[in-house]
C-alpha positions in Angstrom: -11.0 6.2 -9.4 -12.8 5.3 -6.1 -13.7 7.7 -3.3 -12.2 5.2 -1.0 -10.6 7.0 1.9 -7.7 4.7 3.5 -8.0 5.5 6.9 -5.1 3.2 9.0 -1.5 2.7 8.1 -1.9 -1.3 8.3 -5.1 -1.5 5.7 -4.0 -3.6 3.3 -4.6 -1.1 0.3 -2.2 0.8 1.8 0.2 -1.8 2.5 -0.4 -3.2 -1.1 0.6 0.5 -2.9 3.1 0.9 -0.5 4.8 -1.9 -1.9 4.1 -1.7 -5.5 5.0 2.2 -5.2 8.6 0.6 -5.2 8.1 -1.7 -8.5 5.5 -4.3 -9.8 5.2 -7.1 -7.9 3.1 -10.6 -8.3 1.2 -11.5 -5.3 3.4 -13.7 -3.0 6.8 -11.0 -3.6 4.1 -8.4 -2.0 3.5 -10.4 0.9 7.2 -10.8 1.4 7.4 -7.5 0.7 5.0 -6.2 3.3 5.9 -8.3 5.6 9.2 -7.1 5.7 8.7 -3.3 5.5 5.3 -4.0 8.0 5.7 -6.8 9.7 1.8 -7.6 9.3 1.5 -11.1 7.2 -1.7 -10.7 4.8 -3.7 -13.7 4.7 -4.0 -14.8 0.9 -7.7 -14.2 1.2 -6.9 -10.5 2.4 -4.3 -9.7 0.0 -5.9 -11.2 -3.1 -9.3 -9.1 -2.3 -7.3 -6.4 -1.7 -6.1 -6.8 -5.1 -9.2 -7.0 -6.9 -11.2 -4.0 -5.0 -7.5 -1.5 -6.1 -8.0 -2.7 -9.4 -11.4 -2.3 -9.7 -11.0 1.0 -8.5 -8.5 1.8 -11.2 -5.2 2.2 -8.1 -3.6 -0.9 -9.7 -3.1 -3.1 -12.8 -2.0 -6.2 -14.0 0.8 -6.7 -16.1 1.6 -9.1 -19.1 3.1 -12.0 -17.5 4.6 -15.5 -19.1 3.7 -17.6 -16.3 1.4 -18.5 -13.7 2.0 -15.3 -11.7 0.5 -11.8 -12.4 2.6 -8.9 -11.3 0.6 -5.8 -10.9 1.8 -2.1 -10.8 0.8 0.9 -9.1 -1.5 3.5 -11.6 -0.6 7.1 -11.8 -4.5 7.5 -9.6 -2.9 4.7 -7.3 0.2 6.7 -6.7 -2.2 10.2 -5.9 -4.2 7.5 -4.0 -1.3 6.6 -1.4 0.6 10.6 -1.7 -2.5 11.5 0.3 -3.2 8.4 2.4 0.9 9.2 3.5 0.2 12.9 3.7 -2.7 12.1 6.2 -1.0 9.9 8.3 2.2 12.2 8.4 -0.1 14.5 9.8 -1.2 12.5 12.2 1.6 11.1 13.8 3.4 14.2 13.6 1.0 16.1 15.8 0.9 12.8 18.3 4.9 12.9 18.6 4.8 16.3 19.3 2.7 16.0 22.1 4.2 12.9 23.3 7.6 15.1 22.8 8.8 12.2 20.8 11.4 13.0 17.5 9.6 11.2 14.1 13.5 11.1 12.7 14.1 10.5 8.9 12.1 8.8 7.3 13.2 5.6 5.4 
């Protein structure tokens, strides 16, 4: 696993195990994906070397596939990966609402 520390909410690492911590997903269904939960559009060049740096740092994998697309899925290190990149930013933007007095509300 890689000492990468994802630092920002919209990196696309995080935006990429965001979406696959909700299923396996070929490239172009994460882009809709994160677009949707997001609303940031990844380049392909950004999304596809996003893809290969996670799964060279063992976050993500590639699945058996019967055409042309790959789906990948999140690794058990990927999902420990983004529990403490969420953990961080919780932190984070709980302190700043509280001294904005804002409410945070559930979260989805």
């Amino acid at each position: 696993m890689s000492t990468q520390t994802f630092r920002r909410p919209n990196d696309p690492p995080v935006l990429i195990l965001t979406s696959l911590a909700g299923g396996p997903k070929h490239g172009h269904a994460l882009a809709k994906d994160i677009e949707g939960f997001a609303g940031i559009g990844l380049g392909p060049g950004t999304l596809y070397g996003a893809i290969t740096r996670l799964e060279e740092w063992g976050l993500i994998e590639p699945m058996p596939s019967d055409d042309r697309r790959r789906p990948y899925r999140i690794t058990a290190a990927g999902s420990a990966a983004l529990a403490i990149a969420v953990t961080e930013m919780n932190r984070v933007a709980t302190v700043g609402a509280g001294r904005l007095g804002l409410s945070l509300g559930p979260l989805a």
